[in-house]
C-alpha positions as CSV (number, residue, x, y, z in Angstrom):
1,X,-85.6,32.1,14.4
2,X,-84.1,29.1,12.8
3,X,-81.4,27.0,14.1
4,X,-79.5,27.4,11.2
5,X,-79.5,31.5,11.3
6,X,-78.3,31.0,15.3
7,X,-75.8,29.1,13.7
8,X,-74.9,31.4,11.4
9,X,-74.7,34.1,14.2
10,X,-72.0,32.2,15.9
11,X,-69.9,31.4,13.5
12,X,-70.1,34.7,12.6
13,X,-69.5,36.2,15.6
14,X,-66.4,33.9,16.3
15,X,-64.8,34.6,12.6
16,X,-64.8,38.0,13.1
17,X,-62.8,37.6,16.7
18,X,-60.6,35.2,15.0
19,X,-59.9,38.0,12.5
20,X,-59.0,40.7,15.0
21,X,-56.7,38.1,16.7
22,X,-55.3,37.3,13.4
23,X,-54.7,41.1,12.5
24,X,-53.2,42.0,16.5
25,X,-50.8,38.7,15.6
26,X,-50.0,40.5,12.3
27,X,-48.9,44.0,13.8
28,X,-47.0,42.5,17.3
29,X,-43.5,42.7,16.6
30,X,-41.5,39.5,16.6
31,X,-44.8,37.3,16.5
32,X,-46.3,35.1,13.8
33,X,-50.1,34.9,12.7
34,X,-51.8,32.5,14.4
35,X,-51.4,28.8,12.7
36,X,-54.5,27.1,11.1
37,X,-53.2,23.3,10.7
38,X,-54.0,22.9,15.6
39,X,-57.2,24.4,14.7
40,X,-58.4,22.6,11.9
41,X,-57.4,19.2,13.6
42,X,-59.2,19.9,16.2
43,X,-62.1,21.3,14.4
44,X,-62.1,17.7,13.0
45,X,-62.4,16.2,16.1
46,X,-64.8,17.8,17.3
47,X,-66.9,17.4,14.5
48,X,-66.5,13.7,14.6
49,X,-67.2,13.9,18.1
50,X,-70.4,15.5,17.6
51,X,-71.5,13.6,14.2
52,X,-71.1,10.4,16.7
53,X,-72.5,11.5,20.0
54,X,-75.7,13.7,18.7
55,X,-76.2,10.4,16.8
56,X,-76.7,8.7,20.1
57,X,-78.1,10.7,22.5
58,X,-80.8,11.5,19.3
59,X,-81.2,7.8,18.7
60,X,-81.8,7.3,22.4
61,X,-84.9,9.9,22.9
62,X,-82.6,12.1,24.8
63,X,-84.0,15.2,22.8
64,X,-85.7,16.2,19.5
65,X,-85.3,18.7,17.0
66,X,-88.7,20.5,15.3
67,X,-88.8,19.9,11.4
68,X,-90.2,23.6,11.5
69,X,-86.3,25.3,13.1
70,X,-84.0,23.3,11.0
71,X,-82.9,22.8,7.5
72,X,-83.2,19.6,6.9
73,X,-79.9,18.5,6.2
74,X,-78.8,15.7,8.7
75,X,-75.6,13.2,9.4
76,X,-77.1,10.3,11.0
77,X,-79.6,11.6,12.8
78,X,-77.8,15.2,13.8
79,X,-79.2,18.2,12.1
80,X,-75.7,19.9,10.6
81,X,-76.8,23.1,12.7
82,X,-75.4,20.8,15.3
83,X,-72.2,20.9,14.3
84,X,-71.9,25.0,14.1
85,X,-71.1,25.2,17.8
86,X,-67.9,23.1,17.9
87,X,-66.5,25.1,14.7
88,X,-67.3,28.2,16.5
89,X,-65.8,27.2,19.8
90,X,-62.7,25.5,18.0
91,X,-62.3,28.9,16.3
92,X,-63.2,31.5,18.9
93,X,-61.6,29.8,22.1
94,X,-57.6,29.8,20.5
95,X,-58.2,33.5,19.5
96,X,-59.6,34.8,22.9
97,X,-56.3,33.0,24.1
98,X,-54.5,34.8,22.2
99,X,-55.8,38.3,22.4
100,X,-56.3,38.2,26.6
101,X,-53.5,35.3,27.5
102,X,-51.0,36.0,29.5
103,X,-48.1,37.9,27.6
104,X,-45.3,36.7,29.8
105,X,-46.4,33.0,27.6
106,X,-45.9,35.3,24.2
């Protein structure tokens, strides 16, 4: 298995819970869809984040990637699978908090 099908498998996984979370929001009474614009900074963020410190921990022999697992397709030094697993944590983590938070917050 590639690390871009991996990848794909989380981002997958977390779009879909972001979509029931999305659809719950939706049918509660009295309560908006979750907002985009918090998630989208930080998905940002993160991704800058990552872009500069997989760039340095690559640069200093820290680990490797094998030509065979990845596309190809690098920032700096950072494969782009790289930066799946912030997008899927920056999307997953605010919808779990919504759908098992506590409702006296709501």
């Amino acid at each position: 298995m590639t690390y871009l099908l991996l990848a794909l498998a989380f981002l997958a996984a977390a779009a879909l819970v972001a979509f029931v979370a999305h659809r719950v929001a939706a049918r509660r009474r009295g309560e908006r869809p979750l907002g985009w614009r918090p998630i989208v900074l930080a998905a940002v963020a993160l991704c800058v984040l990552t872009a500069v410190f997989d760039n340095v921990m690559i640069a200093s022999g820290l680990f490797a990637y094998s030509d065979a697992h990845i596309s190809g397709l690098r920032l700096g030094l950072a494969p782009v699978e790289d930066f799946a697993y912030p997008l899927a944590g920056v999307i997953l983590l605010p919808a779990l908090w919504y759908l098992f938070g506590s409702r006296r917050a709501r």
